[in-house]
C-alpha positions as CSV (number, residue, x, y, z in Angstrom):
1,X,65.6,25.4,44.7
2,X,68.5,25.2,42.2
3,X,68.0,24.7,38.7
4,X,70.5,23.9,35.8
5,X,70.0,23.5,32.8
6,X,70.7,24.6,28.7
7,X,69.4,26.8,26.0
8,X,70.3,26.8,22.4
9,X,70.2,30.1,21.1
10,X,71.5,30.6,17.4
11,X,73.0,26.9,17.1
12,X,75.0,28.2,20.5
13,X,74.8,26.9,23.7
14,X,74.7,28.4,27.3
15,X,74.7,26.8,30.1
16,X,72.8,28.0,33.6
17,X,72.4,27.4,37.1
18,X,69.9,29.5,39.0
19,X,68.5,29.8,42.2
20,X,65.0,29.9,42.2
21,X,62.7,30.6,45.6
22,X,58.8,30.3,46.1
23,X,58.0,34.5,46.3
24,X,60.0,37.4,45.2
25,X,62.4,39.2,47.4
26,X,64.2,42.4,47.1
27,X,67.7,40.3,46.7
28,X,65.9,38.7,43.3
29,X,66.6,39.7,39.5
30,X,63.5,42.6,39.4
31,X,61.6,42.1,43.0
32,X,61.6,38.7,41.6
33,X,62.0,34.4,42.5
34,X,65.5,34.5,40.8
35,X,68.2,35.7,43.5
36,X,71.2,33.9,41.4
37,X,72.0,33.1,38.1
38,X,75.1,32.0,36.4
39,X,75.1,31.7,32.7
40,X,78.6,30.1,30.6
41,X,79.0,30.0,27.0
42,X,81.9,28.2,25.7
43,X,82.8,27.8,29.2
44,X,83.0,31.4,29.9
45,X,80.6,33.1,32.0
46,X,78.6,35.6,30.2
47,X,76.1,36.7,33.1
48,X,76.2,36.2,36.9
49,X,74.2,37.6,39.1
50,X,74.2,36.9,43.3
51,X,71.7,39.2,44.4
52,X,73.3,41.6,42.6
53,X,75.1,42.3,39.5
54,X,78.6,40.6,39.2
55,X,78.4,39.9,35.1
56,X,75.9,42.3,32.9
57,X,74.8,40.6,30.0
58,X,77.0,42.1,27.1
59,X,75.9,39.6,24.2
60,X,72.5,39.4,22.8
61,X,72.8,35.5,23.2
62,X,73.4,36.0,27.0
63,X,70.4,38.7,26.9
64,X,68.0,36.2,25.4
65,X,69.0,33.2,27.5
66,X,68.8,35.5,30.7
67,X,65.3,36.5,29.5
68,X,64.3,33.0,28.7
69,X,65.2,31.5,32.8
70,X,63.5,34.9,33.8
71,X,60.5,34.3,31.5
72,X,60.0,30.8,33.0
73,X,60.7,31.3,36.9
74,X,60.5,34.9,37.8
């Protein structure tokens, strides 16, 4: 299932899409239900990950709002 979505994160906003499945696999982020993940801020991606890394997380913004989709669907 695809989900999209926003989190504000020090009065900044970045934007997500994720794919989410039922289980885990070994193409998710950490074993887990999250195989892809695209996160923008100011219209620039900050984090993408296909079942693999494309775009690391460099930011601490684009760390918390990858922990935050993680915390709610991995």
């Amino acid at each position: 299932m695809w989900k999209e979505g926003a989190i504000l994160i020090r009065g900044k906003v970045y934007k997500y899409q994720a794919k989410v499945y039922e289980e885990g696999s070994e193409y998710g982020i950490e074993g887990g239900r999250v195989s892809k993940v695209m996160i923008k801020h100011d219209g620039e991606i900050v984090v993408n990950y296909d079942r693999g890394w494309d775009v690391e997380p460099e930011s601490e913004g684009a760390e918390l709002a990858l922990a935050i989709i993680l915390k709610e669907n991995n």
